[in-house]
N, C-alpha and C positions, 0 to 999 in steps of 0.2 A: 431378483431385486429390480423393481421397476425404473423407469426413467427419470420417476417425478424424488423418488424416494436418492436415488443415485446421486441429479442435482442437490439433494436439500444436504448430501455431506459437506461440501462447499460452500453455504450458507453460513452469516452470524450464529443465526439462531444454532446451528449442533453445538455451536462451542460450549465448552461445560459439560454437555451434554453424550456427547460423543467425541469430539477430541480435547486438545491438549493445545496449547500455545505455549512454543519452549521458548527459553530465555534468549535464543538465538533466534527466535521467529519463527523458526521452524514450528511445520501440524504434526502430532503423532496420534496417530489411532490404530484402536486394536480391529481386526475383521475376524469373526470365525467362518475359518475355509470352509466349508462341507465339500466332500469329496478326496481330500487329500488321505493317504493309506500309508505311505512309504519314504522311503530317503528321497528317491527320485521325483515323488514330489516335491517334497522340500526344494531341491536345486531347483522346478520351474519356478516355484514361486520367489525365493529368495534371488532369484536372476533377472528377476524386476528390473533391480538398480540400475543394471548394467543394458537394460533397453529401455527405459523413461528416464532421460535425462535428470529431471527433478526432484527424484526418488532419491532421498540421502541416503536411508538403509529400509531396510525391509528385511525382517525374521521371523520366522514359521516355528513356535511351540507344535512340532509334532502330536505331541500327548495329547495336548488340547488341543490343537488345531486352531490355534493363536496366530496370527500374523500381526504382530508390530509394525507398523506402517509410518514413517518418518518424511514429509515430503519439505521442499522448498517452501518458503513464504507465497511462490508464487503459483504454486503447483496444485495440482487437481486432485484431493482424494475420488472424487467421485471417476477421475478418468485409471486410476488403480482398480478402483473395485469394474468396472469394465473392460478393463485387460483379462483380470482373473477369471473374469466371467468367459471373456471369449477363450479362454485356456481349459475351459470346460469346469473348473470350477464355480462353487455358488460363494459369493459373498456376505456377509453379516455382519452388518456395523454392530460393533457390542457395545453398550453404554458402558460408564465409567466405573462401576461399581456391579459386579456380580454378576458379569455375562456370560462369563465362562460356562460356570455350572449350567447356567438355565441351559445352555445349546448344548453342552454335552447330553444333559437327560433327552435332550429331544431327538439327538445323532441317535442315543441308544436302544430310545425307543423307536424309531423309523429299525434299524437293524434287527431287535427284536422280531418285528413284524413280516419283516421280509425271512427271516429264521423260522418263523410259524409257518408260511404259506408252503418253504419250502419242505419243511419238516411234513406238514401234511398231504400236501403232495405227494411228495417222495417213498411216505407210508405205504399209501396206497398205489401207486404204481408196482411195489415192490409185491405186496401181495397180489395185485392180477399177474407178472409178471413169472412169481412161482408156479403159478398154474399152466401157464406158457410154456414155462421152462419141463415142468413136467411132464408135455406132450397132451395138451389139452386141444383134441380133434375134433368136438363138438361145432355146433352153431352156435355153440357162445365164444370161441377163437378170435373172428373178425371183432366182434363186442368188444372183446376185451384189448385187443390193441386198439382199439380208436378210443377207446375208455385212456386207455396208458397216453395216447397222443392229445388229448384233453387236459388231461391233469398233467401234462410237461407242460403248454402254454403258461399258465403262473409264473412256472419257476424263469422258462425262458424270457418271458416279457414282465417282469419285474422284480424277481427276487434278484438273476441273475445282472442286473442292472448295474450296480458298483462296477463290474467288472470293465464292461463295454466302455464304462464312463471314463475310468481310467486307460485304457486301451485306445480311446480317441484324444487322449488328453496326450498323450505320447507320442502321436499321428501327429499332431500339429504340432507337436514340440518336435519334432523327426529325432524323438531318443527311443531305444527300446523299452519296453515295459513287461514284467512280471507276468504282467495279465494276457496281453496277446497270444498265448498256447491256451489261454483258462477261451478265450473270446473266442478264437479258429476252431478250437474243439468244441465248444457248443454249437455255435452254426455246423459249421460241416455235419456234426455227429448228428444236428436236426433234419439239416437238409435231405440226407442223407436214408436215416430214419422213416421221412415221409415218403421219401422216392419208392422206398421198399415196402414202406403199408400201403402204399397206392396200387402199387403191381403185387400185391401180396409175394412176394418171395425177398430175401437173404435176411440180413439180421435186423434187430431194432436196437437201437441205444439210447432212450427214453431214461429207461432204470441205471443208466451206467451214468447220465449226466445228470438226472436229477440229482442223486450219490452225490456225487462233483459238488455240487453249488450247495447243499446241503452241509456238508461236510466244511468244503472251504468258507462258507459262510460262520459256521460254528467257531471254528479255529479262529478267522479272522476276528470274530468277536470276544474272542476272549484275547484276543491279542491286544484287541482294542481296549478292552478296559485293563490289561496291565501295562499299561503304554500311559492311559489316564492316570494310573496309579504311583508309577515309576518314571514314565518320561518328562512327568510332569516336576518341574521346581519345586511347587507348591509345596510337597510334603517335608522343607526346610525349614517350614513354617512353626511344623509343630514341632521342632525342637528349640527355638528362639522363642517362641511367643504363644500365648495363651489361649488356647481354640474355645473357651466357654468362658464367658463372664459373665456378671451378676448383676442386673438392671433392677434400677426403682423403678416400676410396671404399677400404676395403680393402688398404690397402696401398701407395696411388698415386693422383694425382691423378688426376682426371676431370673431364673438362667437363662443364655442366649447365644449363640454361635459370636467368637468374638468378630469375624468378618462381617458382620450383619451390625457393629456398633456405629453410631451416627453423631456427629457431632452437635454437641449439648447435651449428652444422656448423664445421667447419675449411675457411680456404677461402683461396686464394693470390691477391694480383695483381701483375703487373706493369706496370713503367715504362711510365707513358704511360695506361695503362686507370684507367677510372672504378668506385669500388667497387660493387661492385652492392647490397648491403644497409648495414644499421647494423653495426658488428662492433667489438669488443673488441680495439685490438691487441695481436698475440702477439711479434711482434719485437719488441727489446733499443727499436728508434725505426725513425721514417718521417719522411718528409719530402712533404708533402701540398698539393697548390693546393685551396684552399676558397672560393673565386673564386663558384661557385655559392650556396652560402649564406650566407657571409659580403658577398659582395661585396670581396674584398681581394686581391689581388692577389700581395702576399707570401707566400708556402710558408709552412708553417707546421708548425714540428718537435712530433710527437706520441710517446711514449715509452709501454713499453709498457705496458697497461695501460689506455690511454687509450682512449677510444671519439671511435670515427670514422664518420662518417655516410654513405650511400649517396648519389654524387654526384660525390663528390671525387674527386681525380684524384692517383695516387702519384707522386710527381718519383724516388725513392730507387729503386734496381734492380728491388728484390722485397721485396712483406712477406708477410705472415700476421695472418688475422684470424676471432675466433669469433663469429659470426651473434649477435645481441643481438634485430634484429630487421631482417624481410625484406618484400616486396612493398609492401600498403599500413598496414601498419602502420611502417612506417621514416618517419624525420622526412621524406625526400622523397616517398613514398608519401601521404604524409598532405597533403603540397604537393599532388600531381597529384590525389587526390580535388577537395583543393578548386577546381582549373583543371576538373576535368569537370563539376564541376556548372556552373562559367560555361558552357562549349559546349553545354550543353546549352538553353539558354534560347532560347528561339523568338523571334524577330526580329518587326519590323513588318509589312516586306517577304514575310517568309514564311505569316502571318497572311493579308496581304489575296491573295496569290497562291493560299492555300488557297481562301478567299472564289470567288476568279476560277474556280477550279478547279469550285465547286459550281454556280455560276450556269450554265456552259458546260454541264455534265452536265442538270442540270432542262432548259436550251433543248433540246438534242438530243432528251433525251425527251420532250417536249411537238410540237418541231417532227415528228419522225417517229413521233408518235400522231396528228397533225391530217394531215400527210398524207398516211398509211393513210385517214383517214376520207374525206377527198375523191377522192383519185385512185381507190377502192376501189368506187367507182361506174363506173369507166372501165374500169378492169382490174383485177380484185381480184388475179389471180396477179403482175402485174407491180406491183401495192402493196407486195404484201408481201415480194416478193424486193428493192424499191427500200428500201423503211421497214428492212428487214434489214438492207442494207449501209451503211446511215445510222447507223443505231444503233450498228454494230459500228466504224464509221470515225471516229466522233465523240466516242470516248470519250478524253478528256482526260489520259490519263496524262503525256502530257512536258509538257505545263501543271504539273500536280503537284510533280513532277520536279524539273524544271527549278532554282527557287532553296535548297532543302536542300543538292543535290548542288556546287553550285556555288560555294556560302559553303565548304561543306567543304573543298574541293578548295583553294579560293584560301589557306582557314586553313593546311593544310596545306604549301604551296608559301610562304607566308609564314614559317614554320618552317622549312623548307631553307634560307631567305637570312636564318636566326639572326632571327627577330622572331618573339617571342611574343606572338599577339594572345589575348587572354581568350574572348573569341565573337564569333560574326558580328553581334551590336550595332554594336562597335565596326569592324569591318568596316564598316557601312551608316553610322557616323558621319564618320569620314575623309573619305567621300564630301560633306559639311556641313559641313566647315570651312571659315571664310573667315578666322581669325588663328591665326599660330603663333606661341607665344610662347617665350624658351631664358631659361632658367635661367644665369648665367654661370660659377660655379668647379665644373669637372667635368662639364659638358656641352660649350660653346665653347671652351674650355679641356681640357688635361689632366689639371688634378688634381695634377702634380707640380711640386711646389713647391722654392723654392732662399730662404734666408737672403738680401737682399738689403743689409738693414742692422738692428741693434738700436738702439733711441735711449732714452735717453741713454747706455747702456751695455749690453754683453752683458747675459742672467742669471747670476747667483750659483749656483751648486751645489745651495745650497737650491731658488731658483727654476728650475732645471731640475725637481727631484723633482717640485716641484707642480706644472709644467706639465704632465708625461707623466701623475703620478696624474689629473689632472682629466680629459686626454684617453683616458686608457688604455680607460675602455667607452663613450666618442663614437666616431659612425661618419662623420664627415664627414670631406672630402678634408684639409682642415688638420688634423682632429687624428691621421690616418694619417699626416699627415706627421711634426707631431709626435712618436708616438710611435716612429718610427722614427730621428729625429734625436737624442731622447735616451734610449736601448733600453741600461738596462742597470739591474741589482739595483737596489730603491728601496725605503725602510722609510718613507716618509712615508704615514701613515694617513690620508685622506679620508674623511671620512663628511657625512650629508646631499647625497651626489655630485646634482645636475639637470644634463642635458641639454634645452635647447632652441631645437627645430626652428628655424635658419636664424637664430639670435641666438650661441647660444656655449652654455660649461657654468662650475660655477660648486661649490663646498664647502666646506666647513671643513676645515683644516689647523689643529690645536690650535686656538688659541682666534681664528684670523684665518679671516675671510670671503675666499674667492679668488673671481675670475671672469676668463675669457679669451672674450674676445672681439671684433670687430671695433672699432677706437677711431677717434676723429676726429683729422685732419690736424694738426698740430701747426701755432702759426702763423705761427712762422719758412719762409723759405724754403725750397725740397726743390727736390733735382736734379730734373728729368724724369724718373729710370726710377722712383724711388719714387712721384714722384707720381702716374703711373698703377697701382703694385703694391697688393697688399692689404695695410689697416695691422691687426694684430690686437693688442689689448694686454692686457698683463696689469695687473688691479686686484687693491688688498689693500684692505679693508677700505673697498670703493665708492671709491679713489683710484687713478688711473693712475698704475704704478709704472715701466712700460718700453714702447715699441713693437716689434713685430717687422714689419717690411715684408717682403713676399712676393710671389718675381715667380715666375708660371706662364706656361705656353707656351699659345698660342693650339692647339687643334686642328687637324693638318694636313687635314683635309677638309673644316672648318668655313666657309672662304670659299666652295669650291666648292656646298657643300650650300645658301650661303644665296643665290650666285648662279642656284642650280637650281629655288628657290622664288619666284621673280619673280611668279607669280598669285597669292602671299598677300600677307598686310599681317603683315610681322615685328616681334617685339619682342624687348626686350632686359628680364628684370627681375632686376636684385641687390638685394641688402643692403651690396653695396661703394661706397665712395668714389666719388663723382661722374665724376671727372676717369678712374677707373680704367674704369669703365664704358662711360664714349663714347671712349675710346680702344681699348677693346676690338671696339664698334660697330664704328667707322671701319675698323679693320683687318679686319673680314670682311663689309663691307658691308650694315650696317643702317645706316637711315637715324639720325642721333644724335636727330632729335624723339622716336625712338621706343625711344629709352635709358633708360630708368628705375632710379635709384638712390636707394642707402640706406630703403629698401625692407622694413620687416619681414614675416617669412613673413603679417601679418593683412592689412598692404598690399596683398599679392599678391596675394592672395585675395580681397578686395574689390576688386582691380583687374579681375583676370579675370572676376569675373562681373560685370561693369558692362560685357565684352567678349564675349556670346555667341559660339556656335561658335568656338570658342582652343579647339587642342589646347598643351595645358604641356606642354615637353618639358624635363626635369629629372631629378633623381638620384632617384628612389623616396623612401624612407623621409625622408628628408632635406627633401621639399618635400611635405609632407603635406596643408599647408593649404592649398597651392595647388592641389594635382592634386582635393583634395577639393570647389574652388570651378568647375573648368575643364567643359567641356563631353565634352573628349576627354582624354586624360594619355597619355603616353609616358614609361619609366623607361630611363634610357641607361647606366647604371651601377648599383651598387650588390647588394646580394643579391637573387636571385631571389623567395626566401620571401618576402622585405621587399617589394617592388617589388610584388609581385602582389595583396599585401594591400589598393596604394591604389592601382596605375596598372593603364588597361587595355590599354597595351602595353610587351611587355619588348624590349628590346634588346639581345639575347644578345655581344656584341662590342663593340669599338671602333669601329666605322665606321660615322660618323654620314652617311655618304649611304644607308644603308639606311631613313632617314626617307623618301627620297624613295622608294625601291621600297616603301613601306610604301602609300603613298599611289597608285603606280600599281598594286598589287595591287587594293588598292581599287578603281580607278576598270577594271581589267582585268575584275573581278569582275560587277562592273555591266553592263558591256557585254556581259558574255557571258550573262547572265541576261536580258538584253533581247533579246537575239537568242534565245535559246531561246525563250522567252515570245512574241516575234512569230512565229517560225518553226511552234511548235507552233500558232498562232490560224490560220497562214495555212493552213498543211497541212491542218487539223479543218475550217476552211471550206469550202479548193478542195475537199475529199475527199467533205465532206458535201453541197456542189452538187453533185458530181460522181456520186454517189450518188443522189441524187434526180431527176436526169436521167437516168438508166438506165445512162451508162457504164461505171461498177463495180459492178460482181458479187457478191455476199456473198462469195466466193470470191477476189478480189481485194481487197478491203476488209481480209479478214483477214490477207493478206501484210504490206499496205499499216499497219496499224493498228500492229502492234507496232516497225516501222520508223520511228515516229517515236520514241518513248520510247528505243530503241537511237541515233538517230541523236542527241537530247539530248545521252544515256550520255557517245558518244563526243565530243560536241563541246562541250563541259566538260572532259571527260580532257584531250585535246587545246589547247583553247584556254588554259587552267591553267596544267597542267602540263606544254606544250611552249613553250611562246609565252616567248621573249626577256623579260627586263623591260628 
């Protein structure tokens, strides 16, 4: 990126264009790094912050090779993109809309290219080199090793180029790098090489390195595009929201990528399909599940007019809707930014694995420099052909590898069975749980509530209107019921409306104070079914005027899930009635000591963190103070938007046994990271004694080398995302 192009980020004119002006003043723009390969990229880049003062955050999408870029009001994009650049990276301001893709195709196609050259190369070296190998005495001999030393120039001065780049990128970062045994061992193995076709005598490693680059080029490219595939957020996409919509094109619909819709287009859905953007609707009315944002479960009739959000799902035939607003500028667009930046957050696990990664590179280099220096006394040609294949066999990549691809892979696969985990934190915390705590109305429970008695009497007409106004903008399971039970015109004015969390809501109605919320037993006798229902009452003026007793249905999966958790220590914590509580225990098997009632959301919260490692598993928005106090949080209900705000897992559906595959992904994830991580230490071992004893060959080595980083690839893919839960 040139000087003039550099300045014009810091100019009016990008704005729009290329960044962002946040509501704090803050500029945020996206760059596509080229050059970037590994974790340890990632830490230069995102260590920005912490050497430009003015750099509020800065985050590197691996996958894509994203950098989010966040600067002060007063700060320099263009003097970022110049840092990175001197860090040996290339910069690309991405426009605001669809930059990603375009630079991926071109990353891939530059790697491609450089795969050919090597690939051709390395063909033909390999066939004059059989003839070599077979004792080829001729006056075609000489020919054919300077043929072989011709056809390595390609590979050495551009295929192998990635490598070096990364390797000087590391030099000035004074951290180790992966590559620096892939970079020492082609020089050397060149320099080397020529010294010996010059003086015609000892070996040549032409065909041993071309192998090398050839190979690791291959691997790395396939690493690369499942890294696009998996490391990337993006694919959250297509379980939220609609990848192909239907455009009026001229005269007739057409279908169209929905990331490619533009604001003002006309665009059709039907029954069943999820809108792909925000849109205005153009039909007379729809009939809409908003289940996703809302958390509600009821349809919800929109007329036209109305604006309707990207997400939702049409129940009505067919409607018509005009783009308002599309990709990430759409209310769920702006959800799933925020879900990328959790994914991208670098884990603990991943941290010291980088760690592991750099120590094992220094030993190699150190061990096959000390013995060249010994054994170089003995056999200097057989030093250096052994120090070769050491260096070349002992370079760490599926160490590397191994837990990035891994978390990804499991996040991924936990999304197919409807759980939305935020990032692989929460991933490596699941694995740290020793108590699970449930939430009771709408979690153990359904939520769906039935009238079981009024006391002392129904409500009044009036006291229906205040009920539903007070409930009418709470989102808890009673006052959805509420507002469903008395759903119809209402002119009664509420104002000073409070909701809150896990207590009740509460307004003025003229000049009387209302509140509805959970009330005490009355002290006359009660049947049985009320005495374990919910009592909720309404107060006028801080006086209980009536009870409503409410019986809900226990969860039909709920016994089985709490049968399936027998290695935690379970709890129960409400805000309901004692008796309603351990009655609920008993019937899906917690233990009743470990029932806890009448319970304010501060209780809970003070509870739980008096209970390290608790994941709260509860309704999102609704238990805020608790998921706020918990170690770990699960939202099993409620809105998405909501849910994600405070918990770090979503629960896309009804079926509370996916807590339990939530937890074997976890513990799935683990194991397979540990196995990669043993496998790659034992392979880099055996490889590297194996090497230094003389068995393997630089030529061998380099088959051998890229074979492990593929055989990781695939034993993640596989162990992931084929493996049973």
């Amino acid at each position: 990126m040139n000087a003039e192009t550099l300045q014009f980020l810091d100019t009016p004119e990008a704005q729009g264009e290329f960044f962002q002006v946040q509501p704090d003043g803050s500029r945020q723009m996206k760059f596509f790094v080229e050059g970037v390969k590994c974790s340890h990229c990632l830490w230069n880049v995102e260590n920005l912050k912490n050497e430009l003062p003015y750099v509020h955050n800065i985050q590197l999408n691996l996958g894509q090779k994203v950098a989010t870029v966040t600067v002060a009001p007063e700060g320099s994009l263009a003097q970022v993109a110049y840092q990175l650049q001197k860090m040996g990276y290339e910069p690309h301001p991405l426009p605001l809309q669809d930059g990603e893709e375009a630079k991926n195709r071109q990353v891939n196609k530059k790697y491609l290219f450089k795969i050919a050259v090597a690939a051709f190369c390395t063909g033909n070296i390999m066939l004059f080199s059989v003839s070599l190998y077979a004792g080829l005495h001729s006056s075609l001999k000489p020919v054919f090793e300077w043929l072989c030393f011709f056809l390595f120039l390609p590979v050495l001065f551009y295929s192998a180029t990635p490598f070096y780049q990364t390797s000087l990128q590391a030099l000035k970062q004074k951290k180790p790098s992966i590559d620096w045994p892939i970079s020492l061992a082609l020089v050397i193995g060149f320099l080397l090489s020529t010294y010996h076709l010059i003086l015609q005598k000892g070996d040549f490693y032409f065909d041993s390195l071309a192998m090398l680059v050839f190979l690791l080029l291959s691997s790395r490219y396939f690493l690369l595009r499942v890294q696009q595939h998996h490391l990337s957020p993006s694919y959250i996409k297509s379980f939220l929201q609609a990848r192909v919509a239907q455009v009026w094109d001229q005269g007739q619909w057409k279908k169209r990528a929905s990331h490619r819709l533009q604001k003002g287009q006309r665009i059709r859905v039907l029954k069943g399909e999820k809108l792909p953007a925000d849109g205005q609707l153009l039909s007379e009315q729809a009939l809409l599940n908003t289940a996703l944002l809302t958390g509600e479960a009821t349809p919800r009739k929109r007329l036209k007019g109305d604006l309707c959000y990207a997400g939702t799902e049409l129940i009505t035939p067919e409607a018509e809707f005009l783009v308002t607003a599309a990709g990430s500028e759409s209310r769920l667009g702006k959800l799933l930014q925020q879900v990328e930046k959790e994914l991208l957050k670098k884990t603990p696990f991943i941290s010291l694995t980088d760690r592991l990664a750099q120590v094992f590179t220094l030993s190699a280099l150190a061990l096959g420099g000390l013995f060249f220096l010994i054994y170089s006394w003995v056999d200097m040609e057989e030093a250096i052909r052994r120090s070769l294949a050491l260096v070349i066999l002992a370079c760490p990549c599926a160490l590397a590898l191994a837990t990035p691809l891994s978390q990804s892979l499991s996040l991924l696969k936990a999304l197919k069975e409807g759980l939305l985990i935020k990032n692989a934190t929460a991933l490596e915390k699941l694995l740290q749980v020793k108590n699970i705590v449930f939430d009771k109305t709408g979690t153990l429970t359904q939520g769906h509530f039935q009238v079981l008695s009024w006391l002392p009497r129904p409500p009044s007409e009036q006291e229906k209107q205040v009920i539903y106004q007070l409930e009418k903008k709470a989102s808890h399971p009673i006052a959805v019921f509420f507002k469903n039970l008395f759903a119809q015109p209402h002119t009664l004015p509420v104002r000073d409306f409070k909701e809150i969390p896990g207590q009740g809501v509460c307004g003025y109605v003229g000049d009387d104070f209302y509140e509805l919320k959970s009330a005490p037993l009355p002290s006359e006798p009660l049947p049985e079914r009320l005495q374990t229902s919910s009592c909720v009452g309404l107060y006028k003026n801080s006086k209980l005027v009536l009870r409503a007793f409410l019986g809900d249905q226990i969860h039909p999966s709920a016994p089985q899930l709490i049968s399936s958790l027998s290695d935690y220590s379970l709890y129960l914590l409400s805000g309901d009635q004692k008796k309603a509580v351990e009655s609920l225990a008993r019937h899906v098997g917690i233990p009743p000591q470990n029932a806890l009632a009448e319970l304010s959301p501060e209780d809970k919260k003070n509870w739980i963190q008096q209970h390290p490692q608790s994941l709260m598993v509860g309704e999102g928005a609704n238990d805020l103070l608790a998921f706020s106090g918990s170690y770990l949080s699960l939202a099993v209900k409620g809105s998405v938007e909501a849910s994600l705000r405070v918990a770090d897992i979503y629960l896309m559906d009804s079926d509370l046994l996916k807590i339990q595959k939530a937890l074997k992904i976890a513990q799935n994830n683990m194991n397979t990271i540990k196995r990669n991580l043993v496998f790659s230490f034992v392979y880099n071992s055996i490889g590297g004694t194996a090497a230094l004893l003389g068995f393997v060959s630089p030529l061998i080595a380099a088959v051998l080398m890229p074979l492990s980083s593929l055989t990781v690839i695939l034993s993640s893919l596989y162990s992931i995302q084929r493996r049973s839960l």
